[in-house]
C-alpha positions in Angstrom: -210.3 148.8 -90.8 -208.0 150.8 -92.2 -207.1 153.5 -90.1 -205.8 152.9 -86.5 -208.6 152.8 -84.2 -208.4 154.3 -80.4 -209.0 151.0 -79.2 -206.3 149.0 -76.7 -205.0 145.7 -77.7 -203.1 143.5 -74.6 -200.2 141.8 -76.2 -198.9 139.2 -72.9 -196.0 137.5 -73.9 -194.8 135.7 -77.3 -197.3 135.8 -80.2 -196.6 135.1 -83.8 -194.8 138.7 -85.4 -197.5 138.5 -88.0 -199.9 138.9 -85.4 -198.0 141.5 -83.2 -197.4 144.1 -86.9 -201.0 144.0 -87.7 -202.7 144.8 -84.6 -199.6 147.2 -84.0 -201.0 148.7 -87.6 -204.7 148.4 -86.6 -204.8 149.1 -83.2 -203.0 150.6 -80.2 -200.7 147.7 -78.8 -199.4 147.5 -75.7 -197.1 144.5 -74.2 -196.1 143.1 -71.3 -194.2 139.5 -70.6 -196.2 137.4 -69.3 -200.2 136.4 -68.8 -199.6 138.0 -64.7 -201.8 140.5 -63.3 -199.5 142.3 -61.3 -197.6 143.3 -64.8 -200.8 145.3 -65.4 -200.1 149.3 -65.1 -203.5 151.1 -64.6 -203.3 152.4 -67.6 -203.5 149.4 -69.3 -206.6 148.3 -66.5 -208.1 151.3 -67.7 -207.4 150.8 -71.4 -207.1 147.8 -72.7 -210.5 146.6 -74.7 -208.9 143.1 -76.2 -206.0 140.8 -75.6 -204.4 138.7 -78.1 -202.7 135.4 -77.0 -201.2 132.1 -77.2 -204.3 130.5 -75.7 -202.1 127.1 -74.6 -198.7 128.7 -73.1 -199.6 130.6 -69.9 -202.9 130.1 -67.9 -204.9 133.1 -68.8 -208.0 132.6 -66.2 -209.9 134.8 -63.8 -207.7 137.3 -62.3 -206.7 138.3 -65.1 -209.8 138.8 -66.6 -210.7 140.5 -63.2 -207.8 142.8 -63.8 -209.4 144.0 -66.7 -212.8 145.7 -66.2 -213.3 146.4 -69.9 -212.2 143.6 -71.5 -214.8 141.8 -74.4 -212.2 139.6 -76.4 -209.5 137.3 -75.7 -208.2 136.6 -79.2 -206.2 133.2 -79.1 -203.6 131.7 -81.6 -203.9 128.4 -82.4 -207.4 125.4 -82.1 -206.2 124.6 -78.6 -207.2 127.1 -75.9 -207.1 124.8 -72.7 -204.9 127.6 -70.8 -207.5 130.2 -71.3 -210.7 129.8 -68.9 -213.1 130.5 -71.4 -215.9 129.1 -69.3 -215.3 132.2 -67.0 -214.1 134.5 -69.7 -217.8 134.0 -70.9 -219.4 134.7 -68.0 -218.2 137.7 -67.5 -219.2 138.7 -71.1 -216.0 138.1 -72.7 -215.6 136.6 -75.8 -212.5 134.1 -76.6 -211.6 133.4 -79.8 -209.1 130.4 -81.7 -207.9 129.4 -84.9 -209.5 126.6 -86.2 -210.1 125.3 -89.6 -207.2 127.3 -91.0 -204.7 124.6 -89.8 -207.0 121.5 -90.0 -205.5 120.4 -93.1 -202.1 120.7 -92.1 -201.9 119.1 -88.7 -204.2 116.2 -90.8 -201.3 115.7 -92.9 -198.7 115.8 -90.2 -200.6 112.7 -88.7 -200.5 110.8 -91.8 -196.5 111.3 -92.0 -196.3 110.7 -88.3 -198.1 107.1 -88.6 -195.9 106.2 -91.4 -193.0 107.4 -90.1 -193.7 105.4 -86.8 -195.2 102.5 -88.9 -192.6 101.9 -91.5 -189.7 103.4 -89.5 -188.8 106.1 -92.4 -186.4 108.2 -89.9 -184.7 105.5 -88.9 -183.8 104.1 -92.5 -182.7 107.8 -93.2 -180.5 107.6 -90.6 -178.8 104.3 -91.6 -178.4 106.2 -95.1 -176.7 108.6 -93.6 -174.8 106.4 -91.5 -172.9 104.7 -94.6 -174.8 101.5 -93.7 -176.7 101.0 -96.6 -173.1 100.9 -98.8 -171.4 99.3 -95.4 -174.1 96.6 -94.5 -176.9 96.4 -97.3 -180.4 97.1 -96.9 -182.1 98.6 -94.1 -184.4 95.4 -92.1 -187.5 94.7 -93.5 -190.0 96.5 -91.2 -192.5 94.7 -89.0 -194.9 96.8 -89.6 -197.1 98.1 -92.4 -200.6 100.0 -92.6 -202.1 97.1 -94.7 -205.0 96.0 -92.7 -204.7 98.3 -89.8 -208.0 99.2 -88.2 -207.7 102.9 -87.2 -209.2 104.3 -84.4 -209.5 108.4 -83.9 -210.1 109.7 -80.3 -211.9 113.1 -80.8 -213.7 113.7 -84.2 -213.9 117.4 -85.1 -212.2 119.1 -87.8 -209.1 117.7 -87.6 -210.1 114.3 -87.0 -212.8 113.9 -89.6 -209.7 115.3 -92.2 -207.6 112.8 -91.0 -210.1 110.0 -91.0 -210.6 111.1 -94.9 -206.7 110.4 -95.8 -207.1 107.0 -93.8 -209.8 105.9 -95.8 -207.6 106.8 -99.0 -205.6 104.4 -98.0 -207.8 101.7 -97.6 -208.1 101.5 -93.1 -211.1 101.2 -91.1 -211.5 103.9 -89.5 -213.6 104.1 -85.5 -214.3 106.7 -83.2 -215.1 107.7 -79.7 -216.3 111.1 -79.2 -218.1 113.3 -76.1 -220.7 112.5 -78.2 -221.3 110.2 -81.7 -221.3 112.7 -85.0 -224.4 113.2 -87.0 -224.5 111.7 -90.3 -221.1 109.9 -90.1 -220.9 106.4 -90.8 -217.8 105.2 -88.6 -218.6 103.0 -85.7 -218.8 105.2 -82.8 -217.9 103.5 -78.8 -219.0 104.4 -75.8 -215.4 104.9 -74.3 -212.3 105.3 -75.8 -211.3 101.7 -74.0 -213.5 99.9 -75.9 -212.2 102.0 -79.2 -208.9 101.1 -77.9 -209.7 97.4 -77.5 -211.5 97.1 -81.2 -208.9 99.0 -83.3 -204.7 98.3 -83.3 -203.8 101.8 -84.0 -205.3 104.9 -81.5 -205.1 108.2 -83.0 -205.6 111.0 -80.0 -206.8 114.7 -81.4 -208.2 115.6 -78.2 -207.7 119.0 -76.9 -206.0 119.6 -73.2 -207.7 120.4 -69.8 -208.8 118.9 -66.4 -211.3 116.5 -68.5 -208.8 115.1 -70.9 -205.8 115.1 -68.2 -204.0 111.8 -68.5 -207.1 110.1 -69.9 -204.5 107.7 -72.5 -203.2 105.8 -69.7 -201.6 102.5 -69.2 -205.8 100.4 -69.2 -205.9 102.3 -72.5 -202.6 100.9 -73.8 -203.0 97.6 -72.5 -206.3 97.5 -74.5 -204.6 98.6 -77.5 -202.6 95.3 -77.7 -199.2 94.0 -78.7 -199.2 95.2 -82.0 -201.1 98.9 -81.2 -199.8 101.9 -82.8 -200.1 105.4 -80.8 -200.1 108.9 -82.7 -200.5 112.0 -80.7 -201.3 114.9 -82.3 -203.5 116.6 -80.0 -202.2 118.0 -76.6 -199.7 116.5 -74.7 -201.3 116.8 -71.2 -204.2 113.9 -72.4 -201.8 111.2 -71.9 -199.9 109.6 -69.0 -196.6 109.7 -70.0 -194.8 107.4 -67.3 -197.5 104.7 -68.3 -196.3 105.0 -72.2 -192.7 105.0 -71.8 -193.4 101.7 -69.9 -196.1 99.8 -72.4 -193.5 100.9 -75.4 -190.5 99.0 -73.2 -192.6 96.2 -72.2 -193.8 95.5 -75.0 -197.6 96.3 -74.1 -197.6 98.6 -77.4 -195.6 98.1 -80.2 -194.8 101.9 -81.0 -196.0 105.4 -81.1 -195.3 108.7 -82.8 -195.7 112.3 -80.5 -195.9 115.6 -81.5 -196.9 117.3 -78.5 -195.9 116.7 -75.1 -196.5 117.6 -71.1 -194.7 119.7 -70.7 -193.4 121.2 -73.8 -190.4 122.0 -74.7 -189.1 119.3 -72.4 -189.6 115.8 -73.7 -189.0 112.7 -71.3 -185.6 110.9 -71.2 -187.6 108.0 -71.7 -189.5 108.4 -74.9 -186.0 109.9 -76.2 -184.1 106.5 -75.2 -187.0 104.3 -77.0 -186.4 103.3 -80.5 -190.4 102.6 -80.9 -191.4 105.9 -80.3 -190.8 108.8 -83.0 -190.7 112.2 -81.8 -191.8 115.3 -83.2 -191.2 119.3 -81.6 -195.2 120.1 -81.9 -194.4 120.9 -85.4 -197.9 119.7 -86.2 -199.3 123.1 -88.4 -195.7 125.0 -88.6 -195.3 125.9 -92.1 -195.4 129.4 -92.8 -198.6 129.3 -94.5 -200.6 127.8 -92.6 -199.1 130.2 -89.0 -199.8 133.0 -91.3 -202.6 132.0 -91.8 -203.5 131.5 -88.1 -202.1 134.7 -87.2 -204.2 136.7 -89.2 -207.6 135.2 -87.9 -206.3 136.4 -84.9 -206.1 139.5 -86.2 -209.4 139.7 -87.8 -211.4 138.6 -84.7 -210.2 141.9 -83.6 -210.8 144.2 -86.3 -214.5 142.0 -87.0 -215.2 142.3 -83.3 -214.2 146.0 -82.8 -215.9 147.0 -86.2 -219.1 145.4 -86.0 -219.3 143.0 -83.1 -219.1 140.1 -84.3 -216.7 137.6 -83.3 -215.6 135.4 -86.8 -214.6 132.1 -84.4 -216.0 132.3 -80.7 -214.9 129.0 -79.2 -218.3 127.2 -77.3 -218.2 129.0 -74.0 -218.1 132.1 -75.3 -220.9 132.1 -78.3 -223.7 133.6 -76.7 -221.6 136.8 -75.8 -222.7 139.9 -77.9 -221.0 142.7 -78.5 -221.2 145.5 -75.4 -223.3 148.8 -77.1 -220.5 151.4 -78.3 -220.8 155.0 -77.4 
């Protein structure tokens, strides 16, 4: 596409500005604040064929798909699209789209500098550095911890799971599993419930995307399986862990630490996590470069154009895939 097409693009609230110049370029883009349907003009009721969003900021569900009588794609940024009902979305023959494989590689590599940072306590030896201890007091304690011998396990092995399960294995873990279901073809021991992967491995890896099934499921039974010297990573959504229930295994010793990047409520992080020195904190940084959110905004992007061109939809998320394009006229 080329040439601005007559077709309406729903812009609700904040989307990446690489996103927002291209479908301004491509399409005809029109805004409003927030995902609300009483923000809707009737033009825009009337209009508006697509919607590009943020598919984990503002609940996008069914009146707002209501509100739209000829809507057929909900193009969302990023792999997590728990805020969007897609499940309804695709009932109503609308396709939803997300971003994933573009940013596998680079959340996968956030993890691995999150379990190091949490293992061998790297920001906290920076900031004795920068303290003048180092010069002042000599060298930084030795750490308690290390990742030789840890026996990894990863709760929820997709993309992003499997690519961090390969840079585990580089450096020389076990690596377990529990998934809705065990992989085809993969080796790694696969349990029935992430209690018993808790239970068998000392460091829990969560990748797990958000929503009612996932709500709180890393809870204080999990923590307590994962022992005295269990490590916690979160790199998935914030919403899949009891937060209360952490902040007390990490003071009680029921854990020995953990390292977050997302949060329950994002951008506001617990006092309690931020007063614990076993827990390293991240602002959901997990695939922010600017390659890889480029990257990211312009499959938003061509979702679109793909759909609107030929009617094909490049990533329908799984609630969605059966929906075919409507005939044009």
């Amino acid at each position: 596409m080329t040439e601005k097409r007559p077709v309406t693009i729903l812009v609700p609230g904040r989307l990446h500005e690489r996103s927002v110049q291209r479908i301004d370029q491509t399409f005809r883009m029109v805004r409003i604040d927030h995902v609300q349907p009483d923000l809707l003009t009737p033009e825009m009721k009337r209009d508006v064929r697509g919607v590009a969003a943020m598919g984990f900021l503002e609940p996008l569900g069914a009146a707002f798909i209501d509100a739209l009588p000829n809507l057929e794609i909900i193009a969302s940024f990023g792999v997590g699209y728990d805020a969007i009902d897609a499940a309804y979305a695709g009932s109503k023959d609308v396709v939803v789209t997300n971003t994933p494989d573009v940013l596998t590689e680079e959340v996968a590599d956030t993890a691995l500098g999150l379990l190091l940072n949490t293992v061998r306590e790297l920001p906290r030896a920076e900031a004795y550095l920068r303290a003048g201890r180092w010069e002042k007091e000599g060298n930084y304690p030795l750490t308690p911890m290390t990742l030789r011998g840890r026996r990894a396990g990863i709760f929820g092995m997709g993309r992003i799971g499997m690519a961090i399960a390969k840079r585990l294995e580089t450096f020389g873990l076990s690596i377990a599993y529990h998934n809705r279901r065990p992989v085809e073809g993969l080796a790694y021991p696969c349990y029935p419930s992430l209690e018993e992967l808790a239970e068998s491995v000392d460091t829990l890896i969560s990748v797990v995307p958000g929503g009612a099934a996932t709500e709180k499921i890393v809870n204080a039974r999990i923590f307590k399986a994962l022992g005295a010297d269990g490590v916690f990573i979160n790199i998935g959504r914030g919403s899949t862990v009891d937060e209360d229930a952490l902040v007390e295994a990490l003071r009680d010793g029921t854990i020995r630490a953990a390292g977050l990047d997302v949060f329950a409520e994002e951008p506001h992080v617990p006092q309690g996590l931020i007063d614990l020195p076993n827990a390293v904190l991240l602002p959901h940084v997990g695939s922010a470069s600017v390659h890889t959110r480029n990257a990211m905004a312009d499959l938003v992007v061509d979702n679109l154009i793909s759909w609107f061109s030929d009617g094909n939809a490049l990533t329908p998320v799984a609630e969605t895939a059966h929906v075919a394009a409507k005939p044009r006229t």
